[in-house]
C-alpha positions in Angstrom: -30.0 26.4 -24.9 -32.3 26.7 -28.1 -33.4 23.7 -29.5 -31.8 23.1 -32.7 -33.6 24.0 -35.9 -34.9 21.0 -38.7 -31.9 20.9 -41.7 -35.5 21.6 -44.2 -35.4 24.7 -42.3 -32.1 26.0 -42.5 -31.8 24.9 -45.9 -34.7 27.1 -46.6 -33.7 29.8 -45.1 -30.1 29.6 -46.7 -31.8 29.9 -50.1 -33.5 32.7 -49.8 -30.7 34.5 -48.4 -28.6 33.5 -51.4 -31.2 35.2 -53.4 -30.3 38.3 -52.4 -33.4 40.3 -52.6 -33.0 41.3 -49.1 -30.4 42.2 -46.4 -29.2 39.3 -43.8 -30.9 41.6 -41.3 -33.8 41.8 -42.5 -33.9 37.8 -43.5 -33.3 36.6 -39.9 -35.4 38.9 -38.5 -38.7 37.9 -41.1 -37.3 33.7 -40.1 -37.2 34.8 -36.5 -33.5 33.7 -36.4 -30.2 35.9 -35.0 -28.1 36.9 -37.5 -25.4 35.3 -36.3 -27.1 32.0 -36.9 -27.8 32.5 -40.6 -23.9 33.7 -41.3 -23.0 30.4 -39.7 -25.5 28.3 -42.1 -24.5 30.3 -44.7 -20.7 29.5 -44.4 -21.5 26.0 -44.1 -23.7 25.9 -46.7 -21.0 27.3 -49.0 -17.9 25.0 -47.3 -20.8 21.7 -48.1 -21.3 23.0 -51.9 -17.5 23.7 -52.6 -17.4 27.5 -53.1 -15.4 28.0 -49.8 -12.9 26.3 -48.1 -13.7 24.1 -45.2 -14.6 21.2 -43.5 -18.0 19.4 -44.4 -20.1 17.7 -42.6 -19.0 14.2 -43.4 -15.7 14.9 -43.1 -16.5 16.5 -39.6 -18.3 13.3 -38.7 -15.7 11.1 -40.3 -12.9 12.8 -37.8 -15.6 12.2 -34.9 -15.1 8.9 -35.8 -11.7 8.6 -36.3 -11.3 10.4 -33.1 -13.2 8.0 -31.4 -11.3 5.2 -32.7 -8.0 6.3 -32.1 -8.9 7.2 -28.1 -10.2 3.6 -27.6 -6.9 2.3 -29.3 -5.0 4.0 -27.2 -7.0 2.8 -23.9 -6.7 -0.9 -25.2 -2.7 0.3 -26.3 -2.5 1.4 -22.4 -4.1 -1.4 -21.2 -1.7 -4.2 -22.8 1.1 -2.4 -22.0 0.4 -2.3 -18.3 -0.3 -6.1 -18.5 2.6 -6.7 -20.3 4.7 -5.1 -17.6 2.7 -7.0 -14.6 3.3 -10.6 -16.5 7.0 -9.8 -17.0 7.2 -9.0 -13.0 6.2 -12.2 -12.2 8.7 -14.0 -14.1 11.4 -12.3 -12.6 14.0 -14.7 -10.9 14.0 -14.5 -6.9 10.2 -14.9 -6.7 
C-alpha cells in the first residue's frame, strides 16, 4: 500500500488543478500521482470548502467518534444486562 501523501501536498496539488491551465491528466502525471487520486482530493477539497455536498473531515471524524462511543455503550449496556440477569438468579426462591 502507498504511503500516504503530506495534506501541504495534496493541498498543493489541488490548487493548481483548480487553476485550470491544464488537464487532470496531465496534472497527476507532472505530480507523479494517478488520476484517480487527484479526482478524490479534488471532491474532498470541494465537500471541505462547501461547493459540493458531502461529508467533511470533522464530521467524518466526529462520527468515528460517535461510533466508537456508541459500540462501547453497548458493550458496558450488554455487560449490565447479563449481570443483572445472574443477580436476579440467585435470589430466586428454592436456592
Amino acid at each position: 500500500m502507498p504511503r500516504p501523501h503530506p495534506k501541504e501536498f495534496r493541498d498543493d496539488v489541488v490548487a493548481v488543478a483548480r487553476r485550470g491551465e491544464a488537464p487532470i491528466a496531465q496534472i497527476a502525471k507532472d505530480f507523479g500521482i494517478s488520476e484517480s487520486y487527484l479526482r478524490n482530493w479534488l471532491h474532498a477539497a470541494d465537500a471541505e470548502d462547501g461547493h459540493r455536498p458531502g461529508t467533511t473531515a470533522s464530521e467524518s471524524a466526529e462520527l468515528r467518534e460517535l461510533r466508537r462511543r456508541n459500540r462501547l455503550l453497548e458493550q458496558e449496556n450488554e455487560v449490565l444486562r447479563r449481570a443483572a440477569a445472574y443477580f436476579a438468579q440467585a435470589h430466586l426462591p428454592g436456592k
